[in-house]
N, C-alpha and C positions, 0 to 999 in steps of 0.2 A: 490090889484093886486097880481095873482099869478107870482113867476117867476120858467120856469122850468129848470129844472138844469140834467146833467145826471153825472156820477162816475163811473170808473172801477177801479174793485178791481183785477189786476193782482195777480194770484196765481201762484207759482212756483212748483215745481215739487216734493217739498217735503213738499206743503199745507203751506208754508209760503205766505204772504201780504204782499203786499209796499204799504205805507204811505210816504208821500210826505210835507217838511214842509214849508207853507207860507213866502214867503218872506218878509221882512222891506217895510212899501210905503202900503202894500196892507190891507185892511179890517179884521182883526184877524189876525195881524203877528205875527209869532211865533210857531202858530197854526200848527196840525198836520192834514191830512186830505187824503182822497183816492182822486186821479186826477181824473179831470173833470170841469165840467164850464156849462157856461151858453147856453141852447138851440137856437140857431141863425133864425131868421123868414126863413121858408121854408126847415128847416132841420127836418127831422126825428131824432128819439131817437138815432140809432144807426149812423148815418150820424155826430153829433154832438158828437158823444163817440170818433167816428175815428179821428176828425180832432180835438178835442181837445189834446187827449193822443200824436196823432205826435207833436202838438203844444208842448207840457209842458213836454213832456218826449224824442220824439225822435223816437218813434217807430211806425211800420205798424201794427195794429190789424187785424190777422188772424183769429182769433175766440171768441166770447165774444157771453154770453148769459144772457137774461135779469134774474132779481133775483128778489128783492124789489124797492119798491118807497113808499118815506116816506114825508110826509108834516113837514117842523117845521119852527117856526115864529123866526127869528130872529131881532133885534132892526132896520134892514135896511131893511130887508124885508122878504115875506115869500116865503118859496121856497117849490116845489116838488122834490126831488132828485130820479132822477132813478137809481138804479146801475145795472152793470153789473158785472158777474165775468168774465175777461180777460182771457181765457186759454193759446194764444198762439199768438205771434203777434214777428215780425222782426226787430232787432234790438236790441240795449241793452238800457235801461232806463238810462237818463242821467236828470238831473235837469234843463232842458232848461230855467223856470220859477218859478223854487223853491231856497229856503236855499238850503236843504238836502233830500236826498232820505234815506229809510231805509225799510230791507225787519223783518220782524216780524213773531213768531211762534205764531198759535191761540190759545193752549193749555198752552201757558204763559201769565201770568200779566202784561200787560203793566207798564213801572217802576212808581212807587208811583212820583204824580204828573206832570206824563205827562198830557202835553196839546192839548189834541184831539178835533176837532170838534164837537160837541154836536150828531150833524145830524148822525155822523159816529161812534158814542158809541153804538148802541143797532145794530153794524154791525160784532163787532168784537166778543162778544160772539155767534151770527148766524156762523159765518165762525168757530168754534169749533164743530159745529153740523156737525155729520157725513151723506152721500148722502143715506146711507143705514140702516133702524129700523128696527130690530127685533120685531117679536110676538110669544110668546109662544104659543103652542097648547098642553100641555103634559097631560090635561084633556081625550085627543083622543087618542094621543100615547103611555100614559106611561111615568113615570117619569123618567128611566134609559135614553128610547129611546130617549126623549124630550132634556136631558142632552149631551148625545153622538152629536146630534144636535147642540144643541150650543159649546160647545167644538171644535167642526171641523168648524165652523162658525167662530168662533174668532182667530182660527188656520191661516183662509184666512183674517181675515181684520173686522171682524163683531165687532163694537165699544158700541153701542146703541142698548140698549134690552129693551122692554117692558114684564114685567109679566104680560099675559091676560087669568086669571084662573077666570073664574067667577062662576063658581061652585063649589069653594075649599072655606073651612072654613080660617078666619085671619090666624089659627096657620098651615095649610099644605102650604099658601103662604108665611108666614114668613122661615118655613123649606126647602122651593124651595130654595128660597132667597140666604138663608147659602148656601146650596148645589151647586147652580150656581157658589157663589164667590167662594168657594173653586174649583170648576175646572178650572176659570176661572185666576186663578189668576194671573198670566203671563201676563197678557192683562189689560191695561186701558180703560174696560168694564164700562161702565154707565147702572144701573138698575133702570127702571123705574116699579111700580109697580099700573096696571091698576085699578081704584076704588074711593073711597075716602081719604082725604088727612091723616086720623089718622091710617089708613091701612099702607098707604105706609113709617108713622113713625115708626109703631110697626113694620115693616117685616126691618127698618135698610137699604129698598135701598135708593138708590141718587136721587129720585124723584116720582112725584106721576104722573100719565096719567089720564087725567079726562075725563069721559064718558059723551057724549052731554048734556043729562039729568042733569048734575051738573052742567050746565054754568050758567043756570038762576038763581040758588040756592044760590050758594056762592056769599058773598059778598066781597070777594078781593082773592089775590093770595096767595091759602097756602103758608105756612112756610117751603120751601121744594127747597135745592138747584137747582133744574131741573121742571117744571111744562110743562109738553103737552097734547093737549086737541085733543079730537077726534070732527070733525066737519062735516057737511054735506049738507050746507045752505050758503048764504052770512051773515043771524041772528046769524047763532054758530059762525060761523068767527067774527062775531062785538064784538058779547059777549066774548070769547076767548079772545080780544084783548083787551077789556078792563078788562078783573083781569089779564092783564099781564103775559099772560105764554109763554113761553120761544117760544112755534114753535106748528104749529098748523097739524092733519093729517084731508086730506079733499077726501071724496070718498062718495060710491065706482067708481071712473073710470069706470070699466069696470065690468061685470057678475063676479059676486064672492061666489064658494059655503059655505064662510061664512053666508049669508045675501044674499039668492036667490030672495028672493022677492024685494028686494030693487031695483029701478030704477038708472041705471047704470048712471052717470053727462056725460062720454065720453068726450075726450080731450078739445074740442072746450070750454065746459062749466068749465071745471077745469081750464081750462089756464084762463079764463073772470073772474073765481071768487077770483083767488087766486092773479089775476093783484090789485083786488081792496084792499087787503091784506096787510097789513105792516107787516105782521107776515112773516118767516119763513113757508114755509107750506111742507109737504111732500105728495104725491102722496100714494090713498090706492086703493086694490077694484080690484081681478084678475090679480095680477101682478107680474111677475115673474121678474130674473134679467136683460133680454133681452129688459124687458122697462124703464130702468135707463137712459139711452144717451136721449130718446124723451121725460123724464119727466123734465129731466136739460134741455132740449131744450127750454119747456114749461115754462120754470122758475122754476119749483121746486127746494126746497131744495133736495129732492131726492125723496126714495122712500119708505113705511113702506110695510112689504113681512108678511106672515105666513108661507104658504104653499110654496110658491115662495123661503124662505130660506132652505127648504129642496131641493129643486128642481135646487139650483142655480152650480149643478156641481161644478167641481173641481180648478176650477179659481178662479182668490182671489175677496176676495169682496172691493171693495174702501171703506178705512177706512177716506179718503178724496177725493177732488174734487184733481186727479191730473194736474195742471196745464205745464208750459213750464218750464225746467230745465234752470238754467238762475242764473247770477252773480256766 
């Protein structure tokens, strides 16, 4: 028997989480975990998100959007957990049903030995991933121009870069690499470098982006702090998720003069494939920054741009999901 379970992960205004800790009497006391509970007959997903969170914390949910759902067996049963990310809801969180409340930064270590829910460990590195990926194009543009590019991108908020040189030998994407970090350096920028996984050790960035063609290939997860897989299929998503990489990109959405000939998925089908997804996924494929708010609508983690990061004006880019300013 499955049981289904939903989770909101309230984020605040400066991309911190609350975690919430079990109280004595209950099933894993002690336990740290994102509020939520058990799905009630005749409730929908988000129906059961509202009236849990009033329940356990005290507040009205004005905006939550779905993310992931994740199956894990635990010795009393197995569950499906939906989460949502919580943008903004009324009221201030109070521990109606908990020990302790506690808000959390994603880009910190939870302390050595904390006791987190199992189900909600592969949630808190997701919430480090930024809503917005960069892709290089400097094959087209030129490498000054391609640089200038990023440079002003990380200026507004640009976190997560992809190197997508696929017609540059190992040593001019190793020498991109230097060149980036040096303008970049101001910025806690993550460079992923599109290819295979001995490419992306030799060029010294923070991970490696794997090309669909390499998912049936490899037989587990490079050795590479950061791993994202380019997908296209609900097959690349299976495979993806089993060598374990960090977050998956799934397109193209829409007409994209990357990959003209490519048959666009269109929302309906990206939001269906990425539900069945425990992965992180971000949104690719004709998109620019004007379709961020409908691809977090869709659940995405966000969204991966090429051209769309030249194009995204003078506004800052979300280096996080901003949430409700709050405690």
């Amino acid at each position: 028997m499955i049981l289904p379970v939903v989770a909101g992960i309230l984020l605040n205004g400066r991309g911190g989480y609350l975690l919430a800790q079990r109280p004595p009497g209950k099933i894993m006391a002690g336990f740290w975990e994102f509020p939520g509970g058990k799905v009630e007959a005749g409730e929908t997903l988000r129906q059961a998100l509202d009236r849990e969170l009033e329940e356990e914390l005290g507040i009205r949910v004005n905006c939550a959007t779905p993310w992931m759902s994740r199956q894990f067996d635990y010795p009393h049963a197995r569950v499906v957990v939906s989460f949502f990310r919580v943008l903004a809801w009324s009221g201030t969180p109070q521990a109606c049903e908990f020990q302790k409340l506690s808000w959390f930064d994603p880009e910190e270590a939870l302390p050595e030995g904390f006791a987190l829910l199992p189900a909600n460990l592969p949630l808190i590195r997701a919430l480090s991933l930024p809503p917005v990926y960069g892709l290089t194009r400097a094959h087209e543009l030129g490498e000054e121009p391609m640089l200038a590019v990023i440079d002003d991108a990380c200026r507004r908020g640009l976190r997560l870069l992809q190197v997508r040189e696929k017609f540059w030998s190992a040593e001019q994407i190793a020498c991109f690499v230097q060149k980036i970090r040096q303008r970049t350096q101001p910025w806690p920028l993550r460079i992923l470098v599109n290819g295979d996984p001995e490419l992306a050790q030799r060029t010294g960035a923070d991970g490696v982006h794997l090309p669909a063609r390499l998912l049936e290939i490899l037989k587990g997860r490079p050795d590479l702090p950061w791993v994202g897989a380019s997908c296209h299929s609900r097959t690349e998503l299976e495979q993806a998720q089993g060598l374990g990489v960090d977050f998956a990109v799934l397109g193209p959405v829409c007409p994209t003069q990357t990959h003209p000939a490519a048959h666009p998925l269109g929302w309906p089908e990206f939001t269906a494939l990425r539900h069945e997804s425990p992965l992180p996924v971000y949104a690719i494929g004709g998109l620019t920054g004007l379709a961020l708010n409908q691809a977090i609508q869709q659940g995405a983690q966000g969204i991966a741009v090429m051209r769309g990061l030249e194009d995204w004006a003078e506004e800052k880019i979300p280096s996080h999901l901003c949430g409700q300013e709050s405690v």
